[in-house]
N, C-alpha and C positions, 0 to 999 in steps of 0.2 A: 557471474552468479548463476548457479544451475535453477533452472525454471521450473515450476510445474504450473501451469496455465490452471486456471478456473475457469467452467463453463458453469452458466445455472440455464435454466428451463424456467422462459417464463412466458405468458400470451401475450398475443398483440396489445398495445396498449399500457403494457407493462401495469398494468391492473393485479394480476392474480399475485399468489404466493410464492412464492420462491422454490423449486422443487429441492425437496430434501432427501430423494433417495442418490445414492452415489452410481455412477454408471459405471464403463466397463475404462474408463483409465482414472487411475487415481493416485494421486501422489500417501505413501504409507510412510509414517513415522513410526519407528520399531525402537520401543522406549524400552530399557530397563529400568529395573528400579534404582539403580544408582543418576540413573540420567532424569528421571522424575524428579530424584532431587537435588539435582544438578541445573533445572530451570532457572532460569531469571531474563530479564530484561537489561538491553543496553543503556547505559547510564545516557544515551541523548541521541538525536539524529547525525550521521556520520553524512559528510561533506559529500565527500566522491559518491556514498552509492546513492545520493541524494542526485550528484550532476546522469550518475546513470540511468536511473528512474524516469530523472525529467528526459533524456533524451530517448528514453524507450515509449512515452506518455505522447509523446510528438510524434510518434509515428504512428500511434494506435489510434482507433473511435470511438472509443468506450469510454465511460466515465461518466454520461450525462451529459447536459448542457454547460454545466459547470467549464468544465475540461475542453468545451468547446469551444467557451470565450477565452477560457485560457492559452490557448493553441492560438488562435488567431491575435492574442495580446504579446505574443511571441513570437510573428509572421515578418520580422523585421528584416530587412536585409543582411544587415551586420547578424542576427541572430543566426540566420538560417547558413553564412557562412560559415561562423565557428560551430556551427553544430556539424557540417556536411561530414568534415574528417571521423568525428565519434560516430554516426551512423554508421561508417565501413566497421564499425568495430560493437554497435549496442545493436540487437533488432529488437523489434515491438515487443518481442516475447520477455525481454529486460535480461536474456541469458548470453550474458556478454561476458568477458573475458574476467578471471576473478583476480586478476593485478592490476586491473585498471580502477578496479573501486574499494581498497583495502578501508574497514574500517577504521576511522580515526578520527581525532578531536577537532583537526581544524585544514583546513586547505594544504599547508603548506607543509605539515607531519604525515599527510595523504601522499603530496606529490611526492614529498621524499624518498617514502616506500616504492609510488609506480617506479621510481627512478631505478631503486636497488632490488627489481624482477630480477632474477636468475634467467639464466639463458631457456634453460631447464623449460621451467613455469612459464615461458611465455611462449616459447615452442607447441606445448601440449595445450595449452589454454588457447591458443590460435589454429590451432589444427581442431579442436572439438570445436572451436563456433562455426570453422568451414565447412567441419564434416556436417552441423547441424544447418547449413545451408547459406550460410553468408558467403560473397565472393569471396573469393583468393585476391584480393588488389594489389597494387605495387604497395600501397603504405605498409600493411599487413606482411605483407615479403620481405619490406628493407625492416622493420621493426622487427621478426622471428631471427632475420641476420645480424641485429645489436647495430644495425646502420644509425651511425649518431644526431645527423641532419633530421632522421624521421622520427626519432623518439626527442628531439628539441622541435620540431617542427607537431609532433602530440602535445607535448605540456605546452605547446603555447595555444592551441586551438581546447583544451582542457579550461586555462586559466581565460582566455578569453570569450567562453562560453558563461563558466560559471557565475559571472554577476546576474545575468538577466534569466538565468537557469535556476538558482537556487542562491545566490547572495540577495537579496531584494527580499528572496522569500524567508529567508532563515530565522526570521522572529515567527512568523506564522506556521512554520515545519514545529519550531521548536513547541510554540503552545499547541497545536496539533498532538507532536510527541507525550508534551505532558499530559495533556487530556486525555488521552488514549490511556495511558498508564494509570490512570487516577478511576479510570471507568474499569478495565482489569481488575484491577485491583478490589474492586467492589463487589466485581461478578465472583471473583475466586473467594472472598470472604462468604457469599451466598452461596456456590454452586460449590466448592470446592476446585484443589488444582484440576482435576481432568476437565470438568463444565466448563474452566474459565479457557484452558486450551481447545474443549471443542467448540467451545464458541469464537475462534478468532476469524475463522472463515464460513459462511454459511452451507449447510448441509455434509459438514464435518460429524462424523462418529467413532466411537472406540470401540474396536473390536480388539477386544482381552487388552492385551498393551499396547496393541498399532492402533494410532492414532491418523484415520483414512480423513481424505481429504478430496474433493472432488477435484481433477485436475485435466488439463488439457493432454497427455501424457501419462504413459506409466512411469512410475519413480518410486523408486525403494530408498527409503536414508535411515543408515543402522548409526545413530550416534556416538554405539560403541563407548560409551560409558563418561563421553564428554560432556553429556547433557547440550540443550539448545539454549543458542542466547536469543532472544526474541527482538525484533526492532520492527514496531509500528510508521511507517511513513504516508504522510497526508498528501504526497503526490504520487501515490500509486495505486491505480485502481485497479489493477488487473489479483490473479490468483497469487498465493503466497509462493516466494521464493524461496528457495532454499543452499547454500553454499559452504566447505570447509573451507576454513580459513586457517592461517595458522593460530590464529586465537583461538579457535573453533569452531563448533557448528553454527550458521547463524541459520533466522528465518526474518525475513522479511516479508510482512501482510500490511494489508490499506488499512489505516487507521479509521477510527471511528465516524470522525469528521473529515472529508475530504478539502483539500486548500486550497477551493473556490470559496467555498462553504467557511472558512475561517477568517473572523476580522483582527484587524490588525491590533495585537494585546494593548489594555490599555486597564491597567492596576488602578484600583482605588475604590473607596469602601461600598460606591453604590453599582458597581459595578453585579453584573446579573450572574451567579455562578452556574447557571445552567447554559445561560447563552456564551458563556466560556468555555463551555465543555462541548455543546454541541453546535453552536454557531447559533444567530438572533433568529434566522430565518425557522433554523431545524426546532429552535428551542419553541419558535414559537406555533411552530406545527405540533407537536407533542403538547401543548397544553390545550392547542384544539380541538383534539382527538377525546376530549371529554366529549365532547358534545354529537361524535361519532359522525365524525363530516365525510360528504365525497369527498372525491380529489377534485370535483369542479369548486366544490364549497370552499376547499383548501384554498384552492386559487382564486376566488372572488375575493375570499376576505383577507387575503394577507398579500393583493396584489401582484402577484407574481402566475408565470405562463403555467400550462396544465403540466408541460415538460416535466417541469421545474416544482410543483409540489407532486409529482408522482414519482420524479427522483427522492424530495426527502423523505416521503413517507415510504418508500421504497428502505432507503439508509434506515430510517428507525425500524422497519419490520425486521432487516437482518440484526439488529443489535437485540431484537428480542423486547423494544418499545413500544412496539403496535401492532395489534394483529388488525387484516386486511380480509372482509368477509363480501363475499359479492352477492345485493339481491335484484334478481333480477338484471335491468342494464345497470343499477348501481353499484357503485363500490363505496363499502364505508369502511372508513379507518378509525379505529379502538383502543383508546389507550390499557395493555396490558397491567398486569401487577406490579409486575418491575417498573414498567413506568410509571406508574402510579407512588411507587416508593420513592422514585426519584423526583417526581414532581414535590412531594410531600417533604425531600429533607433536602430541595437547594440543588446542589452540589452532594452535598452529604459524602463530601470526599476527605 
């Protein structure tokens, strides 16, 4: 998948605001009007770039503390084997080879595709991760020459990755998925389509119809009249991806709630609709933002480390939940209008 990294600017402490000007690399999305209305979202989270993701997630440090027991809850021997093969082939950037994570519905209509790569497409798609700075490895060599030993010797470090990668997680990717979609949705009803697209990454703006994006990277993507399919994933914390597929253009960005921060779905009438949208902890920091708490206050009253409520109230400032005003050595966090609407209708999805 082609990458463009997010960088954001923020002080020590991770106290301040989020900077919202764009700097000098930026990922541009060059929309026509046909492609504006050609947007939509993926009908659910796709398997493979979900096993891609987590294997790019595992070599990164970002994410919070979340992502940090996560990493360590995945430090397993047998893990850290079947992942070792996919690392010569994913880096931290998640711009890894785009045959290796075709969208699709379930494992085994994913593999079938990596299977039926054209010679073509795996050639060129291994030569741009080299060039972008991955080894040349033997696996990587016998794989570009259709060596059959190495691409059955991939799908089984693939399939014996993905239980503890993303089979384990797949109810909580999924309600992740939907929540994401259900929040969109909301924003785009309020902001309209461009608000609800400049809002899927923080310190995103439109200039005329390029829709800029702050990125690690320069990158230009002309959709060319396919329009974007959008896919929110709750294991990726890094900047929005971007890839042609032959379905088409996809993007991939970190969903609202990250899948530390997600508990495991459990339907039924008394169930909290906000703490389904945004996770118990987040949901419960958004309602204490009435009361215009520190981050220390955040974390005295809801039990949890400073880390740990300056990650969420971090996640709610980018969603546009909380604005974060510093006086003096304090920082207080405010619940916004929006969130204020959102506290007021539930869910209201």
């Amino acid at each position: 998948m082609l990458s463009a990294e997010a960088e954001t600017s923020e002080a020590a402490g991770a106290e301040t605001s989020e900077a919202a000007e764009i700097g000098g690399t930026v990922l541009r999305i060059h929309f026509t009007a046909e492609d504006l209305l050609s947007v939509r979202f993926a009908d659910g989270p796709a398997p493979l770039l979900e096993l891609g993701l987590a294997v790019a997630m595992l070599q990164r440090g970002d994410g919070g503390p979340g992502f940090t027991r996560w990493r360590r809850s995945l430090g397993t021997a047998r893990t850290r084997a079947a992942v070792a093969p996919l690392r010569q082939l994913v880096p931290p950037t998640g711009a890894g080879p785009l045959f290796l994570d075709p969208p699709s519905a379930d494992l085994d209509q994913g593999m079938d595709l990596v299977r039926r790569s054209t010679a073509t497409q795996v050639r060129t798609e291994l030569t741009r991760i080299t060039t972008a700075g991955l080894p040349a490895t033997t696996l990587l060599r016998h794989l570009a020459d259709q060596d059959r030993d190495a691409w059955q010797y991939l799908e089984r470090a693939m399939r014996s990755a993905y239980p503890a990668l993303v089979g384990t997680a797949w109810p909580r990717l999924r309600a992740g998925f939907d929540n994401d979609l259900a929040w969109r949705g909301r924003i785009q009803r309020e902001r309209g389509l461009r608000g609800m697209l400049a809002g899927l990454y923080p310190g995103s703006r439109w200039r005329g119809s390029t829709l800029e994006i702050p990125a690690g990277r320069e990158l230009d993507v002309r959709p060319d009249g396919a329009g974007l399919v959008l896919m929110p994933s709750a294991q990726w914390a890094g900047g929005p991806l971007v890839g042609r597929y032959p379905q088409g253009m996809l993007m991939v960005y970190p969903a609202l709630t990250p899948l530390p921060c997600l508990d495991e779905p459990t339907p039924g009438p008394d169930d909290d609709p906000l703490a389904a949208l945004l996770g118990r902890t987040r949901a419960a920091v958004l309602r204490l933002t009435g009361r215009e708490p520190t981050t220390s206050q955040l974390a005295e009253l809801l039990g949890i480390s400073l880390a740990s409520a300056s990650e969420h109230a971090r996640a709610l400032r980018r969603a546009g939940l909380v604005a974060t005003v510093r006086s003096g050595r304090a920082v207080h966090h405010s619940c916004t209008g929006l969130g204020h609407r959102l506290l007021a209708g539930g869910s209201g999805l």
